[in-house]
N, C-alpha and C positions, 0 to 999 in steps of 0.2 A: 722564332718567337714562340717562346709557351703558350699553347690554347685551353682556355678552361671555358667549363659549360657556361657560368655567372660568375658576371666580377659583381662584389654587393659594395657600392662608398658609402663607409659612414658604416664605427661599430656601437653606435649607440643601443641601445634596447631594440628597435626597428629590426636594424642592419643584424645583431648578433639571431635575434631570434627567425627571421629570413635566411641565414646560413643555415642555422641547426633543420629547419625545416627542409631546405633541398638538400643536405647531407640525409638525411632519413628516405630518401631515394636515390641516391649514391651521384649525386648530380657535384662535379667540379667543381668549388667555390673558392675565389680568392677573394678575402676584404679586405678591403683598403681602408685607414683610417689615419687620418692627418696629424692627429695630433699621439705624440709622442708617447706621453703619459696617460695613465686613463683621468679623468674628472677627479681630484679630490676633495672639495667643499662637496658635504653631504649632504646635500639638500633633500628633506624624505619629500616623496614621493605615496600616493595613494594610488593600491589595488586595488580595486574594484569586481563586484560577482565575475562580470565576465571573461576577466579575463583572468581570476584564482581557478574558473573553470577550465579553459583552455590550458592554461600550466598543469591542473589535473591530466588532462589530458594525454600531457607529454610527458607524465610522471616527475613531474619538475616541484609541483606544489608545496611536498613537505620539507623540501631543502629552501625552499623560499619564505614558508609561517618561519621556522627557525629564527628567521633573521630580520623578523620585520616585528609589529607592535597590530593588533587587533582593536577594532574597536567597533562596536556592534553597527548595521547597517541602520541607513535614515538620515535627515539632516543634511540632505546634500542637495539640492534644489537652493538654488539661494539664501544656502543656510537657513533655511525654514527648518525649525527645531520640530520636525516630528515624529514620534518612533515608526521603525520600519511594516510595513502591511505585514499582517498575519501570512502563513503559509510559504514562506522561503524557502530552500534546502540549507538546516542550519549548515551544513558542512562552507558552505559558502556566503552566510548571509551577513558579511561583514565587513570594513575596508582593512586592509593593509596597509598601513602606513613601513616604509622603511627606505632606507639610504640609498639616494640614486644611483651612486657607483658601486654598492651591495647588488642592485637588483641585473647593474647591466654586468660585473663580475661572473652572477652564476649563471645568464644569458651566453656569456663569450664563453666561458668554460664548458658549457652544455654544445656550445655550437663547434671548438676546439677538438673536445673530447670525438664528435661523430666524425671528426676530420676534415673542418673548415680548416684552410690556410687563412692566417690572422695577421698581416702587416702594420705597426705603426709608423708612423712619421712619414706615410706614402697617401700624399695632397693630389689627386686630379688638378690636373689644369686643361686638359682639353680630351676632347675622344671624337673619332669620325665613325659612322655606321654605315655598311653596304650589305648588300643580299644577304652577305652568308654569315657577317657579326660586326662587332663592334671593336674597333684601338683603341686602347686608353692609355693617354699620356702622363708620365708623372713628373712632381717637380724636378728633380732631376735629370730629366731628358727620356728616362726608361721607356719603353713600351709594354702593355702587355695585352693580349687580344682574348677573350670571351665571344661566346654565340648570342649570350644577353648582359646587359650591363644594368643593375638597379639603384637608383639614386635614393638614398637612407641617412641622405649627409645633411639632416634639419633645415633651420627656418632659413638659414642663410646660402641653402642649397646651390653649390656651383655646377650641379648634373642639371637643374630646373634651370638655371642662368642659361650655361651654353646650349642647353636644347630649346631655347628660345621661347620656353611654354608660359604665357600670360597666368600672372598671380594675383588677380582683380581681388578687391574686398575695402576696408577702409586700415589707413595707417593707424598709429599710435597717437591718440588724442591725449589718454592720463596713463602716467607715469605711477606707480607701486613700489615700494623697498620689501624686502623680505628677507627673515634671515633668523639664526636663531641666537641667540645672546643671553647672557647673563646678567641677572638682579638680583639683590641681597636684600630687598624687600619682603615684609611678610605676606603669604597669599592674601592675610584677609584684607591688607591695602590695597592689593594688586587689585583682587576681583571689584572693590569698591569702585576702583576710578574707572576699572573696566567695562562694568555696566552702564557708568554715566557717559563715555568713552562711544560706545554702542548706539547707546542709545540717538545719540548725533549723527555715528556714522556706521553704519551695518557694513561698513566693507575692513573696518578695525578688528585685527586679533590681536591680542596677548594672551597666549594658553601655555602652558605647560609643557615642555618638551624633553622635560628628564631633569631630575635635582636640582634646585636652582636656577636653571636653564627654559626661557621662553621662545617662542616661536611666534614671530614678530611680522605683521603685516599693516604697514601703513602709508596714507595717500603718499605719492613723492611730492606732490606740490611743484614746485617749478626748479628744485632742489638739485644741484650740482650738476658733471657734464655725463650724457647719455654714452658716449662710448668709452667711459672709465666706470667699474663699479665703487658701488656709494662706498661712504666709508661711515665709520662710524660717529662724528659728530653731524654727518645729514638725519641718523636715524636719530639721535637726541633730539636735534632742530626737531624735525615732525614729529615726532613724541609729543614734544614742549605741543604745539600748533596743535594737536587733535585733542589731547587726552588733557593739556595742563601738566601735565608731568611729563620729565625722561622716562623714571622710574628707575633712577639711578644705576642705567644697564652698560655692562664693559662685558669685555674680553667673548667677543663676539665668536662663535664655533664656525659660521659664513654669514656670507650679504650676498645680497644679487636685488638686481633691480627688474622690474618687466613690464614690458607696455599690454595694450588692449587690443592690439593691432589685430585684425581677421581677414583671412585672406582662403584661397580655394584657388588649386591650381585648376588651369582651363582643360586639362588634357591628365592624366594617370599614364597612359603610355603615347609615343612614339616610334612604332614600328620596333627596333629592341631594344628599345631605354623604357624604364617603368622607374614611378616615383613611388614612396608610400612615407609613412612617416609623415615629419613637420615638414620634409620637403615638398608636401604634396596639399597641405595644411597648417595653419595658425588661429589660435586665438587666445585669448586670455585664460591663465588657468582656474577658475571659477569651476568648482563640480569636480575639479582635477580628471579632468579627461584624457588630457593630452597623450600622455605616453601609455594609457590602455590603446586609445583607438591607431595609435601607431602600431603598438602589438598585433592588436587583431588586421589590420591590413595586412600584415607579415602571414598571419596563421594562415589567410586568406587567400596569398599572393603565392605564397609558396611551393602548395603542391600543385595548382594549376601550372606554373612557372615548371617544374619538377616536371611533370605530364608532357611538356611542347619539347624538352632538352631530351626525354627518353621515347619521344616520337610517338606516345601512345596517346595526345591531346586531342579530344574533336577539334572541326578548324576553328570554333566561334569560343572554347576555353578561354580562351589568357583573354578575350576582351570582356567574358562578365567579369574579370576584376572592377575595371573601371565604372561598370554596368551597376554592379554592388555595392563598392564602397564609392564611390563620388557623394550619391544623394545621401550616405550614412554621414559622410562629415559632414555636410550642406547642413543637415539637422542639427550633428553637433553645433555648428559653428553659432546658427541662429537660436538655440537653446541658454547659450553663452551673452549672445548680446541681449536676449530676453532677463537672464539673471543680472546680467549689470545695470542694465533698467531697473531692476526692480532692490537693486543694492546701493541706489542713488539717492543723496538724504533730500533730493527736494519732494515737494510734499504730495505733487501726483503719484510719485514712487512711494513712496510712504503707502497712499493710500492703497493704492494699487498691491502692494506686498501683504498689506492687513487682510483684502481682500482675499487673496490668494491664500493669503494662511487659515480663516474661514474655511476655504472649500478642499483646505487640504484635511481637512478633517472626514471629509468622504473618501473612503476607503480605495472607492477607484478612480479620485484624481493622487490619493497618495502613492497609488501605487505603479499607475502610468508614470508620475515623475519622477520617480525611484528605476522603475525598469529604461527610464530616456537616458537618464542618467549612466547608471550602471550597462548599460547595452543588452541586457539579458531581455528590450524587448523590438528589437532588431528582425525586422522579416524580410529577406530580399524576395525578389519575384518571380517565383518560377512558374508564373501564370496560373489560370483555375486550380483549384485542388481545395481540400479541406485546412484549417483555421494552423494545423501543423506544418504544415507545407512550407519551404522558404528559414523557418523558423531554427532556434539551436533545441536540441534536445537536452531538458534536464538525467541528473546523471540517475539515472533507474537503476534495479538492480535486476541482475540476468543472472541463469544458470553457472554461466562460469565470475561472477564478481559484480563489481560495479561497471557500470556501462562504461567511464572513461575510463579505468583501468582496460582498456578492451582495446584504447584509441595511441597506445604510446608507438607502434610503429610508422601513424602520419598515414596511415592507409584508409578507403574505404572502409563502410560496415555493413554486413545484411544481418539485420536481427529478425529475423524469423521466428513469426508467432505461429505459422501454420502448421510449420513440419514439413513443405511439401516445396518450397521455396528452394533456389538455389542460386550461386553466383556464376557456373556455371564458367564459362570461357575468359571471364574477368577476374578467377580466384587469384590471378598475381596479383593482382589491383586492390581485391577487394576480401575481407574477412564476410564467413558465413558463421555465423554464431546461432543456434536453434534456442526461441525462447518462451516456450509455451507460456497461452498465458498474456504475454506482451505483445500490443500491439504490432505487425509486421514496417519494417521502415527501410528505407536505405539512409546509410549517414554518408557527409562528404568526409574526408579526412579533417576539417574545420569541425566538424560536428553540426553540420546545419542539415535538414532532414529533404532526401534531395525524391524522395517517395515513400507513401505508402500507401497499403494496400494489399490485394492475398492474388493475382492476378498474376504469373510468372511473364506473358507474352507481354505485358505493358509494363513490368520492372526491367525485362529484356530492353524494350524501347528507352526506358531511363538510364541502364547503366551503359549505354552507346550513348547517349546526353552527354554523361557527365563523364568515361570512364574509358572511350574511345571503342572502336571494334571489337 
C-alpha cells in the first residue's frame, strides 16, 4: 500500500489550499475528492482583508484580483451601510467578490503545480487510525494509508461523521433562495420596489450582478422540497410574497437554497484526523465568512501539520490548532447569529439595528465590527507580551520589498530591527531579514507575530516554542 505523509478529503477552497501549504515543505499529499466534476453554478463568493492578505502572502493575490470584481470595504456588519474607518492598507481594503469554482480552480492549480496528487470521484467511506497512521477506504474497496488524514470534505462532512466528533449548535429554522437571474426590467423600477422591498425586510437583495443580471436573495418561506434545489418558479412565488413583484426574472445563471443552521464541532483533532473547514463549522452566510475562515484554518493548520510529518514540531504544535481557531469560529459563529437578530423585520430588531447603526458612527465601534468581520482583528494567545503579540502583522515595507512578498515560501521570519539578532540553528526553518528602523519581530509562516523584542536569549526560547530545537 502506498504511504503518504496527509491524505486531505475534500478539494474544496479548505482542502486545495491545505495541500499547497504542506507541499511548500515538501510533505506527501494525496486529495481525495468525491465529486467528479469540479462545482459549476458560479456562485461568487467574497474576499475579505484577511485573507487577500494571506494569498499575498503565497504570492497568489494577483492571479486572483484578475478574476474577481472589487468593491470598496464597509457595509458588512448586518449590512449596516457604513464607509469603511480611516487608516486601512489601501492594497487590501476592499472585498472581492468572484466565482466560487474560479477561486477554488487557482487554489487546486497552485496546490497541483507544488505537487499535490489531486484525485476525483475518490469518496471516503471509512478509515481506521493506529499509532503510526491512518487507512483510508474508498468507494471502491481501494485502500490508501497516510501518517495524517484531514477532513476538508464541508458541512456534510463524512471524516466528522465516522470520527464520531459531536456538532452541537442549532439546526435550520429559515430557509433563503439565492441565485443570480435575469430581468429586463429598467434599474429605476427595479431599485424603486427594492427600497420598499427593504425596507420591510433587511434580509432582501436585488443588486446587480453584471448586464441585465441580478443577484437575488430572498426569505424561502415554507417554499418547495429542501433536498432538491429551488427552481425557478419558487423564486417568482417569493418575489410575488416579499417585494409585490417577480420582476419579471428568467433564465436564471444558478439557484441554491441555504439554511441558518450553526453548528461547532466538539473536537478539531483526534489523534491523526483534523477537521478545518465547514467540516469543523457552519453558519449562515451573513458577512460571508464562511470560505475565508475555512482558508485561514488551512493557512494555520498547515505548516504546524508540515512541522509534526518533518519531525521538526515541538510536542504541544499541532494542538494550538484547535487552541487557536475553535474560539475564532465560536466568535464567528455567534457574530452570525447576532446579525441575523438584527436582520429580523420584528420591531425589537428594528430597533435594535437603528441603534446599532447610531453607534456605528463612532469610529471604534465601526471599526471593531469591520476588523470582526474581516478577521484582520483576530489575536490568538500566546500569553503576556505587548498589544502585538498573538496578532497578524500588516504588510510593512522592509529593506528587501514588502513584508509579504518575503512570506511566499510558508516559512518562518525574523525581521530584525537591531542588526544584532539572529535565526541561528533554525535558519532552515526560518528567514532572517535585517530591517533597520523596524520594529524587531518573529512571524509564524501564517503571519501572526509569534515575538518581539531585541533580546536574542528570549527569541532563542521562542523559536524552540514555535520552530522545534
Amino acid at each position: 500500500m502506498h504511504m503518504y505523509d496527509v491524505i486531505v478529503a475534500g478539494c474544496g477552497p479548505t482542502g486545495a489550499t491545505l495541500a499547497a501549504e504542506l507541499r511548500l515543505h515538501d510533505v506527501r499529499v494525496l486529495v481525495l475528492e468525491q465529486d467528479t466534476e469540479p462545482v459549476s453554478f458560479a456562485r461568487i463568493v467574497g474576499l475579505h482583508i484577511r485573507t487577500l492578505e494571506l494569498l499575498a502572502m503565497r504570492g497568489l493575490l494577483d492571479r486572483v484580483r484578475e478574476q474577481g470584481r472589487q468593491r470598496p470595504a464597509g457595509a458588512y456588519f448586518a449590512a449596516i451601510d457604513k464607509p469603511a474607518p480611516a487608516g486601512l492598507d489601501p492594497a487590501y481594503a476592499y472585498l472581492l467578490g468572484i466565482p466560487q469554482p474560479v477561486i477554488v480552480q487557482i487554489l487546486e492549480d497552485h496546490a497541483s503545480a507544488l505537487g499535490a496528487e489531486i484525485r476525483r470521484g475518490a469518496a471516503v467511506t471509512a478509515f481506521d487510525q493506529d499509532d503510526d497512521g491512518v487507512t483510508v477506504e474508498l468507494a471502491g474497496g481501494e485502500r490508501v494509508r497516510a501518517r495524517y488524514l484531514a477532513g476538508c470534505d464541508g458541512a456534510r462532512s463524512t471524516i466528522r461523521k465516522l470520527l464520531g466528533v459531536g456538532f452541537p449548535g442549532e439546526p435550520t429554522r429559515n430557509e433563503t433562495l439565492m441565485g443570480e437571474l435575469a430581468s429586463d426590467l429598467s434599474p429605476e423600477e427595479i431599485g424603486a420596489k427594492v427600497v420598499e422591498a427593504r425596507e420591510a425586510d433587511k434580509r432582501f437583495i436585488f443588486g446587480p450582478a453584471g448586464p441585465g443580471v441580478y443577484r437575488v436573495v430572498v426569505a424561502a418561506g415554507g417554499v418547495g422540497d429542501r433536498t432538491q434545489p429551488p427552481t425557478l418558479e419558487d423564486f417568482r412565488r417569493q418575489l410575488r410574497a416579499v417585494a409585490g413583484t417577480d420582476f419579471g426574472v428568467h433564465s436564471p445563471r444558478w439557484m441554491s437554497r441555504f439554511g441558518d443552521a450553526t453548528r461547532l464541532a466538539d473536537r478539531y483533532r483526534v489523534d491523526r484526523v483534523l477537521l478545518a473547514g465547514d467540516a469543523a463549522h457552519i453558519h449562515p452566510p451573513i458577512g460571508g465568512q464562511g470560505l475565508n475562515l475555512g482558508l485561514q484554518d488551512a493557512f494555520n493548520l498547515g505548516w504546524k501539520l508540515a512541522a509534526q510529518v518533518r519531525g521538526w514540531a515541538p510536542d504541544t504544535l499541532l494542538d494550538t490548532y484547535q487552541a487557536e481557531r475553535h474560539p475564532v469560529a465560536a466568535e464567528v459563529l455567534d457574530n452570525t447569529r447576532a446579525q441575523t437578530e438584527l436582520l429580523s423585520p420584528s420591531p425589537g430588531a428594528r430597533a435594535a439595528r437603528k441603534l446599532l447603526t447610531e453607534l456605528m458612527d463612532f469610529d471604534d465601534v465601526n471599526r471593531y465590527l469591520l476588523e470582526k468581520i474581516t478577521a484582520i482583528g483576530v489575536r490568538y494567545d500566546f500569553g503576556p507580551g505587548p498589544d502585538l503579540l498573538g496578532r497578524r502583522m500588516p504588510d510593512t515595507s522592509t529593506p528587501r520589498g514588502r513584508l509579504y512578498g518575503l512570506l511566499h515560501q510558508g516559512r518562518g521570519l525574523l525581521l530584525d530591527g537591531t542588526g544584532h539578532l539572529t535565526a541561528g540553528g533554525w535558519s532552515d526553518r526560518v528567514d532572517h531579514v535585517p530591517a533597520p528602523g523596524v520594529p524587531s519581530v518573529l512571524l509564524r509562516p501564517d503571519g501572526h507575530v509569534a515575538w518581539t523584542g531585541d533580546n536574542q536569549q528570549d527569541l532563542d526560547s521562542h523559536l524552540t516554542r514555535w520552530f522545534g530545537k
